[in-house]
C-alpha positions as CSV (number, residue, x, y, z in Angstrom):
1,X,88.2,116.1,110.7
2,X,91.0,118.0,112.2
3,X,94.2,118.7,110.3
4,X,97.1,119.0,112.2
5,X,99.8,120.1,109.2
6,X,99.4,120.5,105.8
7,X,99.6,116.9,105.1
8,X,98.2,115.4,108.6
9,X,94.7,114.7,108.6
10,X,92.9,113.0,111.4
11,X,89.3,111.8,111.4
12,X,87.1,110.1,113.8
13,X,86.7,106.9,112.5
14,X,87.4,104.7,109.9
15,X,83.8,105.6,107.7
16,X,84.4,109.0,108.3
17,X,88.1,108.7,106.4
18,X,86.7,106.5,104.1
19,X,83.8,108.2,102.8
20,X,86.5,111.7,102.5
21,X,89.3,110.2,100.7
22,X,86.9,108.5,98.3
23,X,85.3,112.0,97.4
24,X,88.7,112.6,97.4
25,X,89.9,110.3,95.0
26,X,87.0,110.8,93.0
27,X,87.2,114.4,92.4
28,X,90.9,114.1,91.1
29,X,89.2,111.4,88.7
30,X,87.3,113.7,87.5
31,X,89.5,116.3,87.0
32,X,92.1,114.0,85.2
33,X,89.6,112.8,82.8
34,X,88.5,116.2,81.7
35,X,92.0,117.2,81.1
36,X,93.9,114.0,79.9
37,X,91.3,111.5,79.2
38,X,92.4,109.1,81.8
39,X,92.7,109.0,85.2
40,X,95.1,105.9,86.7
41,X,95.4,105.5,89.7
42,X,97.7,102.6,92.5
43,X,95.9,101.1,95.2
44,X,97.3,99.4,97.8
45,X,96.3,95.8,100.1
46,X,95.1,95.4,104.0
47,X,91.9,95.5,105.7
48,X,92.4,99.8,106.4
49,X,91.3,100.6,102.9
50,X,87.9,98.0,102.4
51,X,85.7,100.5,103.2
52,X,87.2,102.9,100.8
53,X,86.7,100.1,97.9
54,X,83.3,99.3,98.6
55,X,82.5,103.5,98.4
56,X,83.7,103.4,95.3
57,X,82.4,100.3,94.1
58,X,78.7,102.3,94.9
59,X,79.8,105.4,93.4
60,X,79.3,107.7,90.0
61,X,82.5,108.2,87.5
62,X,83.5,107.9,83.8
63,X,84.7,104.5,84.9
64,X,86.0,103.6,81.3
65,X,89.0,105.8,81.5
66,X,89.7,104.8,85.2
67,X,93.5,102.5,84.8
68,X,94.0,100.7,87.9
69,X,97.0,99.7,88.9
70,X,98.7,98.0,92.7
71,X,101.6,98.7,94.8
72,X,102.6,95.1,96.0
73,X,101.3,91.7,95.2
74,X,102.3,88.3,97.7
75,X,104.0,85.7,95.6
76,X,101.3,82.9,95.6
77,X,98.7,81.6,93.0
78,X,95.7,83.2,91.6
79,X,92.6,83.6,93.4
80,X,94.5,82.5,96.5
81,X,93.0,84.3,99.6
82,X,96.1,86.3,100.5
83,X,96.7,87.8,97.4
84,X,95.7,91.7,97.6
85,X,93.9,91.5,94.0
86,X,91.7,88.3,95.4
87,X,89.6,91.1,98.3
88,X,90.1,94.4,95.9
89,X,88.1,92.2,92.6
90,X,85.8,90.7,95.3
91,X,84.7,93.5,97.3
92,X,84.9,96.0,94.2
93,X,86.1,95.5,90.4
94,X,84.8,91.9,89.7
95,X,81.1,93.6,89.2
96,X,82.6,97.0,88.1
97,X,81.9,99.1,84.7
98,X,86.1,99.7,84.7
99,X,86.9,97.7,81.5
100,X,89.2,94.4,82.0
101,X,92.2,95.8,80.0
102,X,92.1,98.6,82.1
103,X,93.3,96.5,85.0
104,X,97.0,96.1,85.6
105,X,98.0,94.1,88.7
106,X,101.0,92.4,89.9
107,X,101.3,89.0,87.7
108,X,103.0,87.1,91.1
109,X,101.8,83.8,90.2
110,X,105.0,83.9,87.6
111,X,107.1,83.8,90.4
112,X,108.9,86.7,91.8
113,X,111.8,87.4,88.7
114,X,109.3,87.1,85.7
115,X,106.3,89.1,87.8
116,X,109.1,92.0,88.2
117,X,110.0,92.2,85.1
118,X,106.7,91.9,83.8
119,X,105.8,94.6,86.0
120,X,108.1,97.0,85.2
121,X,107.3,96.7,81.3
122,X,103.8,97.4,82.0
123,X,104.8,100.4,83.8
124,X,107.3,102.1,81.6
125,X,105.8,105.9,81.0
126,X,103.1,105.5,83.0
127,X,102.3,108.3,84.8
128,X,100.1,107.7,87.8
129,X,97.6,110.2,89.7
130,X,97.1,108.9,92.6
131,X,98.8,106.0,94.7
132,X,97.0,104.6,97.6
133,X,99.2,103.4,100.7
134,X,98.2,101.3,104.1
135,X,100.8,101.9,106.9
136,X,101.3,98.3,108.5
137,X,101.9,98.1,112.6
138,X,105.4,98.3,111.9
139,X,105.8,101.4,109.7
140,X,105.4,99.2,105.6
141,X,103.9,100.4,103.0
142,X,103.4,98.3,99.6
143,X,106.3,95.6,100.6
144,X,108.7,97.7,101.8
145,X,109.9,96.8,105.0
146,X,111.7,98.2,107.7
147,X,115.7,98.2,107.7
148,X,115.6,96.2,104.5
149,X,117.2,97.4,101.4
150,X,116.6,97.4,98.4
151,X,117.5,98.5,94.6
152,X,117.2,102.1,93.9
153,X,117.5,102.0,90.0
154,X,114.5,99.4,89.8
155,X,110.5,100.2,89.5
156,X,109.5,97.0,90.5
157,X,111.5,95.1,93.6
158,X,111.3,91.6,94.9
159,X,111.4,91.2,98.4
160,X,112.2,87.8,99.5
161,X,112.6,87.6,103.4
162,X,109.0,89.5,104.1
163,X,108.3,89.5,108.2
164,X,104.8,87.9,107.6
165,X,103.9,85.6,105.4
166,X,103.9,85.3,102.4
167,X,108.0,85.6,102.3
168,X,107.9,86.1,98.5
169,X,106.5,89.4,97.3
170,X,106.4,92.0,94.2
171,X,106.7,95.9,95.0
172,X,106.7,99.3,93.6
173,X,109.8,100.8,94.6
174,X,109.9,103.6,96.8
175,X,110.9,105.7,94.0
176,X,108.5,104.7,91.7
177,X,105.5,105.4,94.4
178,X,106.8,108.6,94.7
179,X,106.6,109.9,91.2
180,X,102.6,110.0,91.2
181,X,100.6,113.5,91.3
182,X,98.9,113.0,94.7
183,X,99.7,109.9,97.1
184,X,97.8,109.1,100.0
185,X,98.6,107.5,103.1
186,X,96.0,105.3,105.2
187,X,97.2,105.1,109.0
188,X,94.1,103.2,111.0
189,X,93.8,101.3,113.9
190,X,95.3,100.8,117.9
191,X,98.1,99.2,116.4
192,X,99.6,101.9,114.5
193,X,99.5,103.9,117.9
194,X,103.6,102.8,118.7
195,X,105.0,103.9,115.2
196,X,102.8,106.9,115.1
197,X,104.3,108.0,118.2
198,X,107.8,107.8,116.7
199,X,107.2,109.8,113.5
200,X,105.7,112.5,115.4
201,X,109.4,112.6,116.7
202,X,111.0,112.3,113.4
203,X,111.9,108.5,113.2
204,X,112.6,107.4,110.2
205,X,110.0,104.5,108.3
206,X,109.4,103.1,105.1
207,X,106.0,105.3,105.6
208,X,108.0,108.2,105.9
209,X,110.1,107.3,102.9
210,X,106.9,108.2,100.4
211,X,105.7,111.8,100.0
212,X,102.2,112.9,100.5
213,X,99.6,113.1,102.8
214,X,98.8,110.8,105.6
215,X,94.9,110.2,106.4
216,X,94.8,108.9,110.2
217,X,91.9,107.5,112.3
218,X,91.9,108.9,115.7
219,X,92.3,105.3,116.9
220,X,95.7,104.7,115.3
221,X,96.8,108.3,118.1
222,X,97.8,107.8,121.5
């Protein structure tokens, strides 16, 4: 690992990250549950984070006070293979000890009006410790997308006009993402290598939007 700032870490490959930001996540776990008796914590969709799911999946914790909760959701029906919650139960919490009431995802199916508000009732004075976040190839984090606007005085936002499909999709805002304890950026692959030039000048990305600290592959670095 090589640590370039205080929140600019850089590992070799994708295990390598995975297998630190799970220790990672699962020593703040800890430490949560000893103090509060909970730990919750936002993850976040893509193909970056799997390997981090299925460490965890394998791994030791008090996983009955583990709350999980998820950043976006794509506005089509249950179990349908591009929803985010379909690959994160698969891979991980359909055979997991974390108790079923303790899982609080994006109800999208609803359709994108009732699923917000939905959401944003089950969030109201929820504090979260940790918030996951994959960078997509064109700087997005949860659905929040580049040059598109959108509510400030919301937790929850719809965004209708999505540059990939699924148009339709359910988001934590960018203020609400930012109010956990520690948040946790995920910046992998050759793909990334273009926007990652650009914030290393200073240019200005939904990623960039969202404090914390960025976890990069060396493969996402020109």
């Amino acid at each position: 690992m090589k640590i370039l700032n205080d929140n600019w870490l850089i590992f070799d490959d994708e295990m390598s990250l995975s297998k630190a930001l799970a220790q990672e996540v699962l020593n703040i776990a800890k430490k949560s549950i000893f103090e509060k008796d909970c730990f919750s914590i936002v993850l976040t969709g893509g193909q970056s984070v799997l390997n981090l799911y299925k460490i965890l999946s394998k791994s030791d914790s008090n996983w009955e006070k583990w709350h999980i909760y998820i950043g976006d959701e794509r506005c089509v029906p249950m179990r349908h293979k591009d929803r985010n919650d379909q690959v994160i139960n698969e891979i991980w919490l359909n055979n997991s000890p974390i108790p079923k009431g303790n899982i609080h995802f994006i109800k999208a199916e609803l359709g994108p009006l009732k699923a917000r508000v939905e959401y944003e009732n089950t969030l109201k004075g929820v504090k979260f410790d940790i918030v996951l976040l994959s960078m997509g190839e064109d700087g997005h984090v949860a659905s929040l997308f580049p040059n598109h606007i959108y509510p400030k005085d919301q937790m929850v936002v719809i965004e209708r006009s999505s540059p990939k499909s699924p148009k339709e999709r359910i988001s934590m805002s960018y203020q609400q993402l930012n109010k956990a304890h520690y948040i946790f950026k995920l910046i992998i692959g050759e793909s990334k290598q273009e926007v990652v030039s650009l914030l290393k000048k200073n240019r200005e990305f939904p990623v960039s939007k969202i404090n914390g600290k960025l976890y990069f592959c060396k493969n996402a670095i020109c």
